[in-house]
N, C-alpha and C positions, 0 to 999 in steps of 0.2 A: 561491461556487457551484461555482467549476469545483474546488476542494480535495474537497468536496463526493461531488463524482460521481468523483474520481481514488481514494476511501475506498472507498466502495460496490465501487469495478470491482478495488481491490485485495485487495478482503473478498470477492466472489466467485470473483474467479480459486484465491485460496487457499482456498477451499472445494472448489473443480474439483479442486484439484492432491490434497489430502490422501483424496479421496473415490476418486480415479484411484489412487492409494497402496495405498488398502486393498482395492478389487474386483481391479485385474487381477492380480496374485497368486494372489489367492482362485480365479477364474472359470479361469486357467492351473490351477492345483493341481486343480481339480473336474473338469475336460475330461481333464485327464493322468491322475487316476485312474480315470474311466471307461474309457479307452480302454485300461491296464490292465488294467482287470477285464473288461473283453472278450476281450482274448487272452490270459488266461486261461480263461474260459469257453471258447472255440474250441481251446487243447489238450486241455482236461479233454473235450471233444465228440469231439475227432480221438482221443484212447487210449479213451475210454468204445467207442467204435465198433471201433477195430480191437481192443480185447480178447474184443468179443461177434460179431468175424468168427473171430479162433480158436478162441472156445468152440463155437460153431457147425460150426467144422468146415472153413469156406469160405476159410480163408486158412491155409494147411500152412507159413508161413516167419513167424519173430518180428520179421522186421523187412517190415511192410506201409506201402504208400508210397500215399497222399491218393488215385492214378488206378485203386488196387484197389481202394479205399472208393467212389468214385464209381462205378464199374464195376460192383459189385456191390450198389449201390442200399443201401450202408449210409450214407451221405452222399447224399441229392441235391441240394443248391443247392451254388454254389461258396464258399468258405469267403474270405474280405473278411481281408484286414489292419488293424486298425482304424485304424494310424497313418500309414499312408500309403495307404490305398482300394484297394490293390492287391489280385489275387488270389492267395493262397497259388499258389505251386508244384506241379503234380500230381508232382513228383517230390522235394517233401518225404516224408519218411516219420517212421516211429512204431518204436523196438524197444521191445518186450514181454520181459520177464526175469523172472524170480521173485523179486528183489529188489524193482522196480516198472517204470516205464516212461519214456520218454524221446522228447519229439519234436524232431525235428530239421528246422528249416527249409532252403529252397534257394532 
């Protein structure tokens, strides 16, 4: 009886183990790339913005920095780090070149 029950408890733990094997990898790799693809969405948001403050007129220098975006109501909400909840820098900036563009964290 007790061989038994030592079978069962050693069939379930390795069920536990190999199940623990193949999700947290998985569920690591699917969080890592969302959080990716958000800062990227959040550059691609920070040049889309300061390129349409040049066009416009309202930013005369190629390299515009997060606190003239917010200043001038092309950005309102603060911009979130997704991997550490932190707020971007208002003294990160953006240069704009005619080659393409580039941001630079601080």
């Amino acid at each position: 009886m007790k061989s038994n029950n030592l079978i069962k408890n050693v069939l379930y733990l390795t069920a536990m183990v190999i199940v623990l094997v193949i999700f947290v990898p998985t569920i690591y790799k699917i969080v890592n790339n969302s959080r990716n693809k958000q800062a990227l969405a959040n550059e691609k948001l920070i040049i889309e913005k300061a390129k349409k403050c040049i066009y416009e007129g309202k930013c005369k220098s190629n390299t515009i920095t997060l606190k003239d975006l917010y200043d001038l109501n092309y950005i309102r909400e603060k911009i979130v780090n997704p991997f550490d909840k932190t707020i971007y820098s208002e003294e990160s900036y953006v240069v704009i070149t005619k080659e393409g563009s580039t941001f630079y964290l601080k």
